[in-house]
N, C-alpha and C positions, 0 to 999 in steps of 0.2 A: 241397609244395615243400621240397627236402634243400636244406640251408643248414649254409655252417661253420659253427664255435664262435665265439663271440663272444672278441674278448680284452679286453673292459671291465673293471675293478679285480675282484678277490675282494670286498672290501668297504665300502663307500660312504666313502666322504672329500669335505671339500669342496673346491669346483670352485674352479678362478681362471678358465677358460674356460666360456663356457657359449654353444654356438653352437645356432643350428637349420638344420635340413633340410626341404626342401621340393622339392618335384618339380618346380614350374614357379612362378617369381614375376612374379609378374602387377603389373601398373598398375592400382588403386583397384578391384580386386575384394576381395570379404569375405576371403577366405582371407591375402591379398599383405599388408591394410591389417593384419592381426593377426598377422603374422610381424613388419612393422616396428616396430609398438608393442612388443611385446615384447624387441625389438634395442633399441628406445630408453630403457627397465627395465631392462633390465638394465646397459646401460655406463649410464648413472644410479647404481646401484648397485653401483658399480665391478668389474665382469665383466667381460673382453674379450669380446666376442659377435660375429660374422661369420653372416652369412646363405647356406648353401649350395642350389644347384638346379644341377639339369640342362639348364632352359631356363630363360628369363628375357624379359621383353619389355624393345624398346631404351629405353624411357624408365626401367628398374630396372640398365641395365646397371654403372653405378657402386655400386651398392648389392650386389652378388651375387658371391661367389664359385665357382669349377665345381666341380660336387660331386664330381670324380671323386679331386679336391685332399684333400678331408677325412682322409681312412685316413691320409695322411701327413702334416697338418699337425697333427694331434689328439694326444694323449700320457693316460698313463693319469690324467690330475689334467686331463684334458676332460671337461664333460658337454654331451650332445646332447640338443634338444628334436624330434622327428620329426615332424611334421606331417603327416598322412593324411587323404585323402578321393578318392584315384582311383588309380588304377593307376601304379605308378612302375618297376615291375624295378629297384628299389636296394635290395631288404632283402641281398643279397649282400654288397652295398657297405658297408651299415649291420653287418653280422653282424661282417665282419671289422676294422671303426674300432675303436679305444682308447676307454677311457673309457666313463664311463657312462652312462644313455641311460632317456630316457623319453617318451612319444606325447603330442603330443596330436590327439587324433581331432574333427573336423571334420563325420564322416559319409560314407557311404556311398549313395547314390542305389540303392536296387533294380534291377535289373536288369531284370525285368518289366515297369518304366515304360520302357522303351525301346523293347521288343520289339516289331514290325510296323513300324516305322522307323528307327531306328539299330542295324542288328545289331552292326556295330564297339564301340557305346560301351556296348549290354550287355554284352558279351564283357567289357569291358575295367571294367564296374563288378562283373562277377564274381569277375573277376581281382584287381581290389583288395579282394575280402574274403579271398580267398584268404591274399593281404600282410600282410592284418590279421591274421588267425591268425598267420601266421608269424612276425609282429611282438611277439607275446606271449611269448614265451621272452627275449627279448634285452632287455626293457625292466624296470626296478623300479618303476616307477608308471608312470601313465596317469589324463589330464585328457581330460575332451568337456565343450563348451559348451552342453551341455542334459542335462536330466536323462534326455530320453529316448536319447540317444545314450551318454549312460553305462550304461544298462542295458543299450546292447547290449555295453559292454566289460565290464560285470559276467558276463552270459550268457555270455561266449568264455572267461573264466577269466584277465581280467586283474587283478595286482593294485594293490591301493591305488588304488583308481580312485574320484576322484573330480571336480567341477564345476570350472573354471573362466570367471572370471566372464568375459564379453565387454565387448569397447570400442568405444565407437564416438568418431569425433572430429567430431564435429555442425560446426569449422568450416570441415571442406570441403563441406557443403554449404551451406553461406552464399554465393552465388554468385549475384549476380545476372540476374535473368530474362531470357533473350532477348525483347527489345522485340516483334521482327517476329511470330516464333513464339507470342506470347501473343497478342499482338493479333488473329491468327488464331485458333485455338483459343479464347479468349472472345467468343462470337460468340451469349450469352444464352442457347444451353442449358445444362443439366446433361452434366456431364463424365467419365464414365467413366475413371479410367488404371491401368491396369496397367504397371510394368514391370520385364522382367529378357527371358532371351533364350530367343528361339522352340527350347525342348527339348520334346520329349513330357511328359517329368515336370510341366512348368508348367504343362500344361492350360491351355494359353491358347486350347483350341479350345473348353473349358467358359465362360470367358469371352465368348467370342462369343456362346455359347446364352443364358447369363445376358444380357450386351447386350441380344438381339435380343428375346428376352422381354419386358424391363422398356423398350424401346421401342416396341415396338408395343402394350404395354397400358397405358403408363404414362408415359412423355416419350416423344412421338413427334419432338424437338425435340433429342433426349440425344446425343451423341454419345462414339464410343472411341478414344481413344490409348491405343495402343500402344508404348512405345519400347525399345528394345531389339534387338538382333542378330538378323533375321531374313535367311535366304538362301532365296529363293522357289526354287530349285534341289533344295532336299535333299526326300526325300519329307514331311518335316513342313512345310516350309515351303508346299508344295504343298499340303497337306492343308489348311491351314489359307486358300489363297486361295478352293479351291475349296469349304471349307465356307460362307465368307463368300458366294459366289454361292449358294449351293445355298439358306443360310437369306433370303436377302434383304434383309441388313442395311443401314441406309444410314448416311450420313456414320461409316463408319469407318477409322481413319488410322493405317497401319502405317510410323510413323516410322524405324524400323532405330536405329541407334546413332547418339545426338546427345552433343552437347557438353555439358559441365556447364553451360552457360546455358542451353541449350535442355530441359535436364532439369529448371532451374527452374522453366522455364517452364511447362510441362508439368503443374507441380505446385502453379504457381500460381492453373493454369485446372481444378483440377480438382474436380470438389465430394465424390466418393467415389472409394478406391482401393479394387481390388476384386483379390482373389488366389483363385484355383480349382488352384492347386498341390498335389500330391499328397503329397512328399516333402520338407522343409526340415529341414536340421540346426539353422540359426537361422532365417535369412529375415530380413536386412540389411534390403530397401526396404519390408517394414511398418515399422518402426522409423523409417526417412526421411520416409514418408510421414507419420507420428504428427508426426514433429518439424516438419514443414510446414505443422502443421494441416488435415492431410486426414479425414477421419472412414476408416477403415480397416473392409473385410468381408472375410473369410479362412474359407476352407475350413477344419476345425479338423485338420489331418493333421499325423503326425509331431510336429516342436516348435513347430509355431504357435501354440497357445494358451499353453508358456510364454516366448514373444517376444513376445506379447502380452500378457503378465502381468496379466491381467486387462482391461485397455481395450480399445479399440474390439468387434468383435461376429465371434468363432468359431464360423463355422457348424457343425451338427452334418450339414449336410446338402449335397450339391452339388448336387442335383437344379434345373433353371434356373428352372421358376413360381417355385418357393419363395424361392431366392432373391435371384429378382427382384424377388418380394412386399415381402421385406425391403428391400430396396433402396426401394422405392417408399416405406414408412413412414419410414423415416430421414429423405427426400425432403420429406415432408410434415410433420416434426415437427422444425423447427428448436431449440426445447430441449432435442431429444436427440442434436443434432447437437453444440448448444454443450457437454452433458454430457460426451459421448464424446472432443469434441476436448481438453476441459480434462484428463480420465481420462489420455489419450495423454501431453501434457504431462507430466501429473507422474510416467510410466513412466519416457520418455523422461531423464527429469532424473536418473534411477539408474541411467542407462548411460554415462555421457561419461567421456571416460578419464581424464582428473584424479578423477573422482568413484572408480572401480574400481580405480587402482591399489593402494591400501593393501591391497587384498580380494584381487586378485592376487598382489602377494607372500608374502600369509599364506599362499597354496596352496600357491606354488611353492616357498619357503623350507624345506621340510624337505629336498626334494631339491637345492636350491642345497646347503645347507649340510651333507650327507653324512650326515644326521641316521639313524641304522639303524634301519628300521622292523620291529613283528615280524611274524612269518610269518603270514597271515591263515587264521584257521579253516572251511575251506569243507565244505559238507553235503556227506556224498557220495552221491552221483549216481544213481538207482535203475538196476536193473537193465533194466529194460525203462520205454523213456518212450511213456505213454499221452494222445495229443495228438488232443483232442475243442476245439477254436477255441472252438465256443457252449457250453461248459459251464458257465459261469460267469454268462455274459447269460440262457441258456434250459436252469437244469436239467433242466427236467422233459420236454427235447426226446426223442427215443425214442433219436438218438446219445449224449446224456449219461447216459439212465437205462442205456446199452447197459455206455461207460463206469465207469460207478459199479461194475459187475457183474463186469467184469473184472478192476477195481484191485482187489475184495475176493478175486480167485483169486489178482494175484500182489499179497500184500502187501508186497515189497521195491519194487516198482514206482512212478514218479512221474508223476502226472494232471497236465498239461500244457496250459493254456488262453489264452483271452485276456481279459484287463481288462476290464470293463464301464467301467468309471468310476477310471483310471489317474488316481493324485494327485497336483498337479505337487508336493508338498513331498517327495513320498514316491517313491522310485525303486523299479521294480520290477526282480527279479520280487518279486514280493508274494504270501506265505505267507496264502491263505484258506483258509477252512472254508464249507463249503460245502455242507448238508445231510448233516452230518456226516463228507464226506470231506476231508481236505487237497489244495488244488491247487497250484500255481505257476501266476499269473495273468501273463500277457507286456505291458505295451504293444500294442494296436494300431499299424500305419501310419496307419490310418485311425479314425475314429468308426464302431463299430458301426452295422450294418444295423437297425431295428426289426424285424424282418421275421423270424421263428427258420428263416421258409426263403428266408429269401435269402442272399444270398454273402456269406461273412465274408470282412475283407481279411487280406492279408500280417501278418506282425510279424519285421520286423529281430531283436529281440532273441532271439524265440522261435527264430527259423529257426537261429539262431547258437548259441544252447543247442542245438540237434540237430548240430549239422554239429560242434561239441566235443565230441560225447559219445561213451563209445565202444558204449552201450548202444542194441542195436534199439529201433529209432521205428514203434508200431502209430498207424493215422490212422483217425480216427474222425469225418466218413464218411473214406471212401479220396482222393475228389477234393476239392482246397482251393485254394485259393493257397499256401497254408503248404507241401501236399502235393508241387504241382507246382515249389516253388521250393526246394526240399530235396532232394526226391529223385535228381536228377544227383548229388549228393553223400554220399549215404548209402548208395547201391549195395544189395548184399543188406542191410542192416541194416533194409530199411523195411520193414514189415507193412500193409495195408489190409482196413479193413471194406465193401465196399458194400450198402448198403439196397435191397435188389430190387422195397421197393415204390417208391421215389420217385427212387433214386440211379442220375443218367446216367451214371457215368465215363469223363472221358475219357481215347480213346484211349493217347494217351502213358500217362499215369499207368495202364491196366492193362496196356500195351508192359511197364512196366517193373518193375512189380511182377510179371506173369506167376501162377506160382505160391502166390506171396504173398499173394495178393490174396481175398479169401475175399468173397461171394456169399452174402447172408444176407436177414434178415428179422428187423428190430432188433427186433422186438414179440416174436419166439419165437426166438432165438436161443441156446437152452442149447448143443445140440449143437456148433455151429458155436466156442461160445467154449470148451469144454473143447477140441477140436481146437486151435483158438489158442495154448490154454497149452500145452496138450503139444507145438505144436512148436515155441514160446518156451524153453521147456524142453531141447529137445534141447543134446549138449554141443557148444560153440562161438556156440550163438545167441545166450545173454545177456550174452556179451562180445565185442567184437570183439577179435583178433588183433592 
């Protein structure tokens, strides 16, 4: 994406203006509810502060200015907070405002969690990484609201990136129960609820499997709400009535979008809330749920285990016996029920936003106040990046020992993996040794497979280290998730190995690699990797143009 020059100050000063942008301001979603806290911090603080979008819903419309206004009501003693998490087409807009300008990033939803159902909204979650990058020139710091989501602004080559803390205001959901709606739904079984809105990424069709499982072996009596924006119309929504027939489930209840009483309600009847979501930059309703006194079970993907900071129980696994298993013991062990609920409590009591702002404006306060930070000293970048996913989990798999082998022919080159065991104190990537070699270890999306031949998942931050680099990316095997969610983007830069004893590649990924693509046998593969390096080696391959 070619983008003017920004005309933001030459040199940081502080702000008397300090407004934010956002693409769309929404009514009591996580994204809208943390644009307004921050407008209320700030003229607290004596800022003038304006909220700009391009859309707005009618109940925000006194609160929002049109972003189209900004460029010209902004002056160079403005700073701008940016707000990203989907596709906008305003880095133009953003490029050419006054004043200075820093993100904060929200998250980015994969675009593979879409695919077979929404092809619009992968398009357009590609399209916002694209933003992201673009966004990375024009900005002098950058905040995400989890640690995994900073790693992927660390991997793009943003600087000064660091956490910002999150707030929630626990009194709007103080909201009395819908009488009617409870009294329905408590009807003496066990309560199942999930809720946020019918997307692929939500896995609310895992949800069901989970249900159906832990009903028919375990409360045959249980019942599932569901609440949330569901349009039986769109191919997910469809997917999801027809997998309800196909599994057999009974008393389950697709509310759609209720009212804030109705959503007490909901929460009042419910004895577990259970999330099989793939993707969260935070995940708001574990948090509601916690503060309800729900006992909370959550897939551990992305940042849920640190929005869970410990309490309630981050599955390692989503597979439905299992855990439904779980489900079943919590069921039957009411002192772990009272454990966990009190655990949630006292998370919960470290997010209310009386409690975070003081933690908030230590963040932001270097950049309110123009403070000049210095240039950040970053490693540089090997020549050739060597991306083996299980090298880390399963050294001693025949693609890791394949690996080892070829970091030792190009030693400017950097081994590229994923996390076994990502620490939430500790943001990656994370510099391991690893039977002597040095890796960069990425964040998973997901909790590793057991399995050293099963499918490792995606990683945000790794995929994003490759799409910034300008050094060819060899995959080790050739087919991954990592493989095929990269490769649109890295064009001739990509290299692949496949294992001809075990390795199926698919199609697309040797479409695209063609050439590239080398046909081996990781057990005797000398020949095959000197070929490799010599034609890594040729002039133009270890750098891109």
């Amino acid at each position: 994406m070619k983008i003017p020059l920004s005309r933001r100050t030459a040199r940081p000063s502080s702000a008397r203006a300090v407004h934010q942008l956002v693409p769309r301001l929404a009514w009591g979603d996580a994204v809208g509810n943390q644009v307004r806290y921050l407008r209320e911090l700030l003229r607290g603080w004596g800022y003038a502060s304006e909220i700009y979008a391009e859309q707005w819903d009618e109940a925000c419309r006194d609160q929002v200015r049109p972003v189209r206004d900004y460029p010209r009501e902004a002056d160079d003693t403005s700073a701008l907070l940016i707000h990203h998490s989907f596709e906008s087409r305003l880095v133009p807009l953003i490029a050419r405002s006054p004043g200075r300008k820093a993100l904060i990033y929200h998250n980015i939803t994969p675009a593979r969690l879409f695919e077979g159902f929404e092809r619009n909204v992968a398009r357009a979650c590609d399209a916002a990484r694209d933003e992201l990058i673009a966004l990375r020139p024009l900005v002098e710091q950058a905040w995400a609201y989890s640690r995994f989501s900073a790693e992927e602004l660390v991997a793009a080559g943003f600087p000064h990136v660091s956490e910002l803390p999150f707030a929630v205001d626990w009194n709007a959901f103080d909201v009395a129960p819908d009488p009617l709606l409870r009294a329905e739904l408590e009807d003496g079984g066990p309560t199942l609820l999930f809720v946020g809105r019918a997307v692929p990424s939500k896995r609310m069709d895992d949800v069901l499997r989970v249900f159906t499982a832990w009903q028919r072996l375990y409360q045959p009596r249980a019942q599932l709400v569901i609440a949330g924006y569901l349009n039986r119309a769109t191919p997910y929504g469809a997917y999801l009535y027809g997998l309800k027939e196909m599994l057999g489930a009974e008393r389950v209840h697709f509310l759609g979008r209720v009212s804030a009483a109705q959503l007490s309600a909901c929460y009042a009847a419910a004895s577990v809330y259970l999330s099989m979501s793939r993707h969260e930059g935070f995940g708001v309703p574990l948090l509601e749920a916690m503060h309800r006194g729900v006992p909370v079970v959550a897939y551990g993907a992305a940042a849920v285990p640190e929005t869970m900071g410990g309490a309630g129980v981050a599955t390692l696994t989503n597979e439905p016996l299992e855990v439904a298993r779980l489900l079943a013991a919590l069921e039957r062990d009411p002192a772990l029920k009272r454990e966990m609920i009190a655990a949630q409590h006292a998370r919960v009591a470290r997010l209310g936003q009386a409690s975070v702002a003081d933690a908030v404006r230590d963040s932001l306060q270097p950049f309110l106040a123009g403070t000049p930070r210095p240039p950040e000293v970053r490693a540089r970048a090997g020549d050739v990046n060597l991306v083996c996913p299980g090298f880390a989990a399963f050294p001693d798999a025949p693609a890791s020992r394949l690996a080892r082998r070829l970091a030792e022919r190009l030693p400017s080159c950097r081994l590229l993996t994923l996390d076994p065991s990502p620490l939430p104190e500790q943001r990656a990537p994370r510099a391991l040794i690893i039977g002597g070699q040095r890796v960069h270890a990425f964040s998973p999306d997901e909790p590793l497979c057991r399995d050293p031949d099963g499918e490792l998942p995606g990683s945000s931050s790794l995929e994003m280290a490759l799409r910034t680099s300008r050094g060819p990316a060899v995959f080790l095997p050739a087919d991954s998730w990592i493989t095929r969610d990269t490769l649109p983007h890295l064009a001739s830069r990509a290299w692949g190995l496949r294992d001809t004893r075990q390795d199926s590649t698919a199609s697309e990924v040797a479409t695209h690699l063609g050439s590239r693509l080398f046909s081996v046998d990781f057990h005797q593969s000398e020949s095959a990797e000197k070929a490799l390096v010599q034609a890594l080696r040729l002039p133009g391959v270890s750098r891109a143009s």
